[in-house]
N, C-alpha and C positions, 0 to 999 in steps of 0.2 A: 090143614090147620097150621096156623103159627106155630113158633118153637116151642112157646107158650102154651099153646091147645086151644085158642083162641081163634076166632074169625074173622076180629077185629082189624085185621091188618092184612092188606093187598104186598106181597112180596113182589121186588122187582129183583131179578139178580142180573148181576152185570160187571162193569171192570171200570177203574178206573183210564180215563182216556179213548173208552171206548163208547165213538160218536153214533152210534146207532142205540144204544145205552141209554145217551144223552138224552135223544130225541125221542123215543120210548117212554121215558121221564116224562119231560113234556107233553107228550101228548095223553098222558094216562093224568097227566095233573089235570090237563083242562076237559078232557072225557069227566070226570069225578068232580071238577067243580061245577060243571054242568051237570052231572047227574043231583048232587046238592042243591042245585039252585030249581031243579026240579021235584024235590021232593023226595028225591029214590036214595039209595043203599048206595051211600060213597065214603068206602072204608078210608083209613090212612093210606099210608104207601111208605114202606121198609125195603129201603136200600141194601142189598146185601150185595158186597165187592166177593166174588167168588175166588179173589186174591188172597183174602184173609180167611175164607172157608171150605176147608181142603174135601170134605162131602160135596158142598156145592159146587165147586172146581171139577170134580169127576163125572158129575153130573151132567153138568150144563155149560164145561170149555168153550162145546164144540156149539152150541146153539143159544148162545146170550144175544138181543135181552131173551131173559124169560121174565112168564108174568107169573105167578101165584095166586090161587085163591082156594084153599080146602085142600081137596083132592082134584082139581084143574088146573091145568097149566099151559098155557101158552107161548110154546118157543117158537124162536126168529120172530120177536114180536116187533117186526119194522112196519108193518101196513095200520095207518090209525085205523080203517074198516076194521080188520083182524081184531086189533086192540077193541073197539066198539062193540062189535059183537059177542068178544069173550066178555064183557063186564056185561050184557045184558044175560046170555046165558048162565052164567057163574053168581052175579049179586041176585038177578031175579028170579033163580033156578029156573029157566028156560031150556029145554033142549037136555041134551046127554052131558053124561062128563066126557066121554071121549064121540068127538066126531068125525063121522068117515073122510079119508085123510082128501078129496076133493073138495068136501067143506070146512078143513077147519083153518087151514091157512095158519098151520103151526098147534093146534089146540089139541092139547091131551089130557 
């Protein structure tokens, strides 16, 4: 959930300057303006710099980007694939929250 307790909002954490981050951004932007333009479950997306959130800093240092949705999470989220798949298992509820660590390519 959001901070908020909310589901409304896809979390991305990450840092500023950091170009895997970036590109994570990007790619989860147009995964989601596609999933929109299809009809489906394309939350916002809430930046959060894990520079100014010293939980999220302990967290996720060591493996940003992370993705957020609920109780799922997607760290070293650099593979659009990875990314792709967590937003159809995560918005479409497909599949487990956590999957075996050969299929999730970062998803917890």
């Amino acid at each position: 959930m959001d901070r908020d307790g909310s589901l409304d909002t896809l979390l991305l954490y990450g840092r500023e300057g950091c170009h895997l981050c970036d590109d994570a951004h990007e790619v989860l932007t147009a995964l989601l303006e596609r999933r929109s333009g299809a009809g489906l479950a394309a939350p916002a997306i809430r930046v959060v710099d894990i520079d100014d959130d010293a939980a999220a800093h302990d967290a996720f240092h060591a493996t940003i980007p992370v993705i957020a949705w609920g109780d799922r999470r997607l760290e070293l989220a650099t593979s659009a694939g990875a990314i792709g798949r967590f937003l159809e298992e995560a918005l479409d509820q497909h599949g487990p929250a956590v999957l075996p660590a050969e299929d999730r390519g970062g998803v917890r």
